[in-house]
C-alpha positions in Angstrom: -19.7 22.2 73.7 -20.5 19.0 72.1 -23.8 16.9 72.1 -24.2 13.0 71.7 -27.6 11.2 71.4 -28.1 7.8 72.1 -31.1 6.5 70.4 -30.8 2.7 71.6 -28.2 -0.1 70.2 -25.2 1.0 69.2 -26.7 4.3 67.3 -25.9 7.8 68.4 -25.8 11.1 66.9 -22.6 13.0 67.6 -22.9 16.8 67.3 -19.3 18.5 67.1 -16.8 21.1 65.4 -20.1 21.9 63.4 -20.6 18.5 62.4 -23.6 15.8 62.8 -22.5 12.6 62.3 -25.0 9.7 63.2 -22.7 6.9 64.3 -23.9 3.1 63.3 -27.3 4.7 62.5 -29.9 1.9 63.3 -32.2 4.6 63.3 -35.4 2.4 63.8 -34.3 0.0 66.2 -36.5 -1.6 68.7 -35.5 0.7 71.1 -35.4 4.3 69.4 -37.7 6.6 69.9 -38.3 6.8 65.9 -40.2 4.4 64.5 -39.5 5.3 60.6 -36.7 7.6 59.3 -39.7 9.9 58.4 -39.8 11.0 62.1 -36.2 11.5 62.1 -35.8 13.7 58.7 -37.9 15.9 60.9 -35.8 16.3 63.9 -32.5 16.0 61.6 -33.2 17.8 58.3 -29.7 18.4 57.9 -26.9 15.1 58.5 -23.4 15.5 57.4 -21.6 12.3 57.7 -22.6 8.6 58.6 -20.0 6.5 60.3 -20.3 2.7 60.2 -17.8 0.3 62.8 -18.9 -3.2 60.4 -21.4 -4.6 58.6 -23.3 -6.5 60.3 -27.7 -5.3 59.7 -27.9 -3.5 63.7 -24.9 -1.4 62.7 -25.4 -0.6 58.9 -29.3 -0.2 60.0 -30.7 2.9 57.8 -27.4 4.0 56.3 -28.2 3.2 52.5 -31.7 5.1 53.2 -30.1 8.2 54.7 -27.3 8.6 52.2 -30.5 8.7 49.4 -32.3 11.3 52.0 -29.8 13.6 52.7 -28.0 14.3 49.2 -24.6 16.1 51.6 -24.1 13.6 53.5 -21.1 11.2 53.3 -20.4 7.6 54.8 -17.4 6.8 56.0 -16.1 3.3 57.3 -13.4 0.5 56.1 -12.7 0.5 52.3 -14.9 -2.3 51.3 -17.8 -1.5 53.2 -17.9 2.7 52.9 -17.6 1.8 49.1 -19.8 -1.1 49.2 -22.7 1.0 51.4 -21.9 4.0 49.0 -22.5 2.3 46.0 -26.2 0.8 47.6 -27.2 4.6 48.4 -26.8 5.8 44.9 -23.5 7.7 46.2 -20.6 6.2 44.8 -19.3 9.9 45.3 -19.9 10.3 49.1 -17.6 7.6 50.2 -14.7 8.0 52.5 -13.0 4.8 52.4 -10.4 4.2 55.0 -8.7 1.8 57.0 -7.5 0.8 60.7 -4.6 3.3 61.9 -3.9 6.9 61.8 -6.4 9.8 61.2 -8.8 10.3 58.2 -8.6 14.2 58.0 -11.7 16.3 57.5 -12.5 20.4 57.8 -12.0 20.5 62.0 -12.3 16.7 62.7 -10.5 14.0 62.2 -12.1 10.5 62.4 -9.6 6.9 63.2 -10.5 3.6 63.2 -9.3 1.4 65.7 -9.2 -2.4 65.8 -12.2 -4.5 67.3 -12.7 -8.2 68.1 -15.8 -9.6 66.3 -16.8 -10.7 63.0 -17.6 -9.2 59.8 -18.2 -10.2 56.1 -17.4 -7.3 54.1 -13.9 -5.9 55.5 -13.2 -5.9 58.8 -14.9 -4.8 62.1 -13.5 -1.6 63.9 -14.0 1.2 66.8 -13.9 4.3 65.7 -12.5 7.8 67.6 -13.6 11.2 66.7 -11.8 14.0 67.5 -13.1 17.6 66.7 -12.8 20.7 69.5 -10.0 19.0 71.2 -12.0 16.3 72.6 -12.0 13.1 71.2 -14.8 10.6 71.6 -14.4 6.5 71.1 -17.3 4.2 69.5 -15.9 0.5 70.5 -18.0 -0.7 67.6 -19.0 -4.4 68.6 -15.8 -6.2 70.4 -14.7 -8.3 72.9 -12.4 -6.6 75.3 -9.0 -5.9 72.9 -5.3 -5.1 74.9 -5.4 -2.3 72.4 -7.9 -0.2 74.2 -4.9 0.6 76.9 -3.5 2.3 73.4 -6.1 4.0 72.5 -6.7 5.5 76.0 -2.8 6.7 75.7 -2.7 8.1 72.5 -6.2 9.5 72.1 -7.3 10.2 75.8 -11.1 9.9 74.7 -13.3 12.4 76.8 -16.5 9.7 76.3 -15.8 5.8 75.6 -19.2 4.2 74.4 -19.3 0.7 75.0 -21.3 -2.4 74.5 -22.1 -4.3 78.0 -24.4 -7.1 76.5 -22.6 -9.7 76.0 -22.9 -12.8 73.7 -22.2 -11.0 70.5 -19.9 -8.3 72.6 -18.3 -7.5 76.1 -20.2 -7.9 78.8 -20.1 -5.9 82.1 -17.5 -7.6 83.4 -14.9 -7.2 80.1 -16.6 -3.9 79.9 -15.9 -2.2 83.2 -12.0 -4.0 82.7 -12.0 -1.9 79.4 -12.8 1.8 81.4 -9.8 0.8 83.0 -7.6 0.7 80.0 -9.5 3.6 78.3 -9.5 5.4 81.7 -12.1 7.8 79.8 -13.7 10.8 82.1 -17.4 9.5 80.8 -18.7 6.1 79.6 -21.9 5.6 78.3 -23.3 1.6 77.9 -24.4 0.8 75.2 -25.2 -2.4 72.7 -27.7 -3.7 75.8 -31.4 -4.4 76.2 -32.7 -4.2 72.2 -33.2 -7.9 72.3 -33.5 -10.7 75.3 -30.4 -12.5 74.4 -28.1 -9.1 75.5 -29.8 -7.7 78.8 -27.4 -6.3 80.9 -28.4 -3.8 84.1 -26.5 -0.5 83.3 -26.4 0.3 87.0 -24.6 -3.0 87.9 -22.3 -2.0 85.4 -21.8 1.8 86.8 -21.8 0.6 90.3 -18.5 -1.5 89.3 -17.0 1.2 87.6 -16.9 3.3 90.6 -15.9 0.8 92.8 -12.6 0.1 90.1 -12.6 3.4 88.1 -14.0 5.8 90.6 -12.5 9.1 88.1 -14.8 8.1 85.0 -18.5 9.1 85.8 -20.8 6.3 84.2 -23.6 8.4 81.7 -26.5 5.5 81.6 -29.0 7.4 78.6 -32.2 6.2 77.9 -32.9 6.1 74.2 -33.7 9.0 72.9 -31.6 11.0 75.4 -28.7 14.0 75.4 -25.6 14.2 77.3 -23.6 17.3 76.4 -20.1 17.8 77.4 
């Protein structure tokens, strides 16, 4: 069994294969239910690897202050930026630098980056899958709606997609639910939606649509600071 949190934004923690990886960790985003990564050391006090999609501030969030709070811990993203975050934390050591295409191999998971439509100043933006227990979960990062999810969905077959649905900066519901049908995932949980006025979005608009085009993937709308397990 494996165990996601979403704790608003684009930030989740990803339990699986015996791994907790916090995922674009803005861990103190308007919308978390932790207002300082005090509060979170106390729920988490053990945190094995940080992935980061790009570098833009609501994605990097606490990453440079969690590699220097949990000494184990190790970040992985796109060459320049695991390296560059690495060497902000103190951790020059705990990188795992990698690149777009095939699978970054660790003890029972194995982590690929996949391509993304957006911006980015140091390296490239990306999506992320993470497979570990035979399921494999898919982080679009933030992107515009990219031909290359039908691929991913093929090769990967990604239990969970999490998705941005606000718009401006990312998809919105209508590129979103067009992505589920690429991915064709069995759960998709919204996300990147509601921390800020300019990307509200309704979830329920967006999972009312999904049944109506995707009717085999069950929408999972979280509030922050909520489980699914699967």
């Amino acid at each position: 069994m494996a165990r996601l949190r979403w704790l608003g934004h684009a930030a989740f923690i990803l339990e699986i294969a015996g791994w907790r990886i916090a995922i674009d960790p803005w861990i103190t985003n308007p919308t978390s239910p932790y207002r300082s990564l005090d509060t979170f050391v106390k729920d988490y006090p053990e945190l094995d690897l940080i992935i980061v999609t790009h570098d833009h501030g609501d994605h990097v969030g606490d990453s440079v202050e969690i590699l220097k709070r949990y000494p184990k811990a190790k970040i992985a993203a796109l060459y320049e930026l695991a390296n560059h975050i690495a060497k902000e934390g103190g951790a020059p050591d705990r990188a795992i630098p990698a690149n777009i295409g095939g699978p970054v191999r660790l003890d029972g998971l194995e982590i690929v980056f996949t391509p993304a439509h957006h911006s980015s100043t140091i390296g490239d933006p990306s999506g992320v899958v993470v497979v570990g227990e035979d399921k494999a979960i898919y982080h679009a990062g933030d992107t515009g709606l990219l031909a290359e999810m039908q691929l991913i969905g093929e090769l990967y077959k990604p239990v969970v997609a999490l998705l941005p649905i606000g718009g401006h900066f990312t998809m919105g519901i209508k590129e979103a639910v067009k992505a589920v049908e690429l991915l064709r995932p069995k759960y998709v949980v919204p996300m990147h939606y509601g921390t800020f006025d300019v990307i509200k979005a309704d979830p329920n608009e967006f999972a009312k649509l999904v049944r109506e085009r995707v009717p085999e993937t069950q929408v999972i709308v979280l509030k922050p600071g909520e489980y699914f397990e699967f």
